[in-house]
C-alpha positions in Angstrom: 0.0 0.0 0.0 1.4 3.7 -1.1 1.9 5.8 1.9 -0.6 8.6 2.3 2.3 11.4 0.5 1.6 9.2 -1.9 -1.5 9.1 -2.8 -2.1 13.0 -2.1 0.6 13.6 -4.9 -1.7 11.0 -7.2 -4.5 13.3 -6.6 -2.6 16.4 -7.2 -1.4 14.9 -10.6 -5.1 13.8 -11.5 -6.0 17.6 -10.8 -3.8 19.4 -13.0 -4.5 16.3 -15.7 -8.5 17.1 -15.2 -7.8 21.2 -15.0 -5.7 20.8 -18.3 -8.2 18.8 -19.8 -10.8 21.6 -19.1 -8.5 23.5 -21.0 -9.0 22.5 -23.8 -12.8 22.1 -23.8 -12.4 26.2 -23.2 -10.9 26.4 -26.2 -13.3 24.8 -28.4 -16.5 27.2 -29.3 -18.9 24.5 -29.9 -18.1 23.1 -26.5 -21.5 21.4 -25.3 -22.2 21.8 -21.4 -23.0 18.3 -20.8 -19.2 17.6 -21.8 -17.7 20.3 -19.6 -20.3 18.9 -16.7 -19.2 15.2 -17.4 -15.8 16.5 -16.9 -16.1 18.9 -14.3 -18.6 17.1 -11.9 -15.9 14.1 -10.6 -13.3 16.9 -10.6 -15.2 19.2 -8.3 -16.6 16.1 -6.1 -13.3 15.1 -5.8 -12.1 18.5 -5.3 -13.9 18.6 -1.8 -13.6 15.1 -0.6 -9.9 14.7 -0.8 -9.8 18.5 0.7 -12.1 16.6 3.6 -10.0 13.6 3.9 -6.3 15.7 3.9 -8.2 17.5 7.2 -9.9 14.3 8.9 -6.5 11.9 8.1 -3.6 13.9 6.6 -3.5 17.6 8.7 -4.1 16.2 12.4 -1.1 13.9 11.8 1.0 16.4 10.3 0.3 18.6 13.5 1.5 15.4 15.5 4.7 14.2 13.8 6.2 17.4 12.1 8.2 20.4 13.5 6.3 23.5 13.3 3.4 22.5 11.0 0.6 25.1 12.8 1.9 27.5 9.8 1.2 24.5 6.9 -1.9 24.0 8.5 -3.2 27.0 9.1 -2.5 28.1 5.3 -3.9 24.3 3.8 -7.1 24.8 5.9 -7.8 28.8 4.3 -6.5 27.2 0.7 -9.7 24.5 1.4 -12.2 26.9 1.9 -10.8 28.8 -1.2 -11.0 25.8 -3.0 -14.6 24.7 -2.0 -15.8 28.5 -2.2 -15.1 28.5 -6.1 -17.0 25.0 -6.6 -19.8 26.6 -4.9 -19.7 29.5 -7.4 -19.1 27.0 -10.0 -22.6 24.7 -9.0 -24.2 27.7 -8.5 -24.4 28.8 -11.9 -25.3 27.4 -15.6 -22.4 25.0 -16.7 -20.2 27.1 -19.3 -21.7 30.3 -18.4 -19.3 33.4 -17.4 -19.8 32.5 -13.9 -19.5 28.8 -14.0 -16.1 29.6 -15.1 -15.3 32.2 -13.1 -15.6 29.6 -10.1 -13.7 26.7 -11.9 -10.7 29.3 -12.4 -11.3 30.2 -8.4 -11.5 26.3 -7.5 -7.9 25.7 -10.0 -6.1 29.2 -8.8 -6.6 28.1 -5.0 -5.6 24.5 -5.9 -2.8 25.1 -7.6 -1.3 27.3 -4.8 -2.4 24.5 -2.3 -1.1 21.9 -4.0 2.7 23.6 -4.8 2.6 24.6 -1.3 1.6 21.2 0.3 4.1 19.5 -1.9 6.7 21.6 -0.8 6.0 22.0 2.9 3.4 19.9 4.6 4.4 16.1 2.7 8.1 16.9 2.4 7.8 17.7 6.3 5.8 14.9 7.3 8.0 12.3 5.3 10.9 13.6 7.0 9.3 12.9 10.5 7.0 10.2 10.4 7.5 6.7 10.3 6.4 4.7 7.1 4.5 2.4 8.7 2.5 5.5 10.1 2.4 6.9 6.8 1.4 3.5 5.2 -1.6 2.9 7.5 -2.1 6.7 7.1 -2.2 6.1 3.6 -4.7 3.0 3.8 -7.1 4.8 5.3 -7.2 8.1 3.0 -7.7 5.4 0.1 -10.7 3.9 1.9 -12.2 7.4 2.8 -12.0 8.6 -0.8 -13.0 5.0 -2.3 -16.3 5.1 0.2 -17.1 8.6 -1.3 -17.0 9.7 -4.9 -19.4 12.9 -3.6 -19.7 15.0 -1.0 -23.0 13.3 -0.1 -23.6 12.6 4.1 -19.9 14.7 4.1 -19.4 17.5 6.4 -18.5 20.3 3.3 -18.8 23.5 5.0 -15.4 26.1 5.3 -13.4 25.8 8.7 -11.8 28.8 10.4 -8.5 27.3 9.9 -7.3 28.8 13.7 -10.2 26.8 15.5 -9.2 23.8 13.4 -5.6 23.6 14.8 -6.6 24.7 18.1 -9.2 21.7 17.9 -6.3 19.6 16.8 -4.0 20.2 18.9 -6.5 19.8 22.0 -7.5 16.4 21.1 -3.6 15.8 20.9 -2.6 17.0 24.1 -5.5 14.6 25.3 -5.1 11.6 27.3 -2.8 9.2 25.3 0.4 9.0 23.3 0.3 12.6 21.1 0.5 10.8 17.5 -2.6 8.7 19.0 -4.7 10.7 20.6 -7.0 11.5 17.6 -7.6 7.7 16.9 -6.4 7.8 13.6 -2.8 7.2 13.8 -2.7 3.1 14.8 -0.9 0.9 12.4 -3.8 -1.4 12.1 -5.1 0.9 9.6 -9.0 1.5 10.6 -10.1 4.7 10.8 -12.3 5.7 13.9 
């Protein structure tokens, strides 16, 4: 099983392959909107549920195991809300019209800085301090959470004030328990709680 690093960085490299292919429905005139919907639909679902996985499996860990991560964190968790704000826009208006863009472009501008960011920071950081086994059961888990959801459906989707999330975090951590454990998500036997 990939560790969880990698699997974020499959994602990542499915989203600029889904953005580029977007592209070049843009630059067609005689684009029909069913085609950009068939397109864009999985890439917005998937959009917000790996965002809502990388927060329920990925970001409390990282707060655990890496030096200094409250900065990574605190800047994934606004990039999120960025992220689900322009698929809002997006759904909120006629597929292909000015608007509908305008939010895909929002949704791709906020992802691309997310994902260049978390790339460079928040998985280099966390494969630097973690132990693979960790990041392998880590890993496991973000694959089941993402295979049991291909929408947003019964998912909590709403924007998080990133502070509150850490503080959350860092709470539950300082909890009863070993600190990498005390969230319930970080045993090697690879169920999530």
């Amino acid at each position: 099983m990939p560790d969880i690093t990698t699997l974020i960085l499959d994602d990542h490299a499915w989203f600029r392959r889904q953005f580029a292919a977007l592209d070049e429905l843009q630059a067609r005139a005689d684009t029909d909107p069913r085609e950009l919907a068939r397109l864009w639909d999985p890439l917005a679902a998937r959009l917000d549920v790996h965002a809502i996985a990388e927060e329920k499996i990925f970001y409390p860990q990282l707060l655990a195991h890496a030096e200094n991560p409250e900065d990574e964190t605190l800047d994934a968790i606004g990039d999120h809300n960025e992220i689900r704000d322009g698929v809002a826009r997006a759904e909120r208006s006629p597929v292909g019209s000015r608007e509908w863009w305008a939010g895909v472009w929002d949704a791709r501008r906020a992802n691309d800085e997310h994902m260049a960011e978390e790339e460079n920071e928040g998985l280099a950081d966390f494969r630097q301090h973690a132990a693979s086994g960790l990041r392998e059961s880590l890993g496991l888990q973000f694959a089941e959470f993402v295979d049991a959801h291909p929408t947003t459906a019964g998912l909590d989707n709403r924007d998080k004030d990133p502070e509150t999330y850490v503080e959350d975090v860092e709470a539950r951590l300082d909890g009863p328990g070993p600190r990498h454990g005390g969230l319930g998500i970080g045993s090697l036997k690879g169920t999530p709680q």
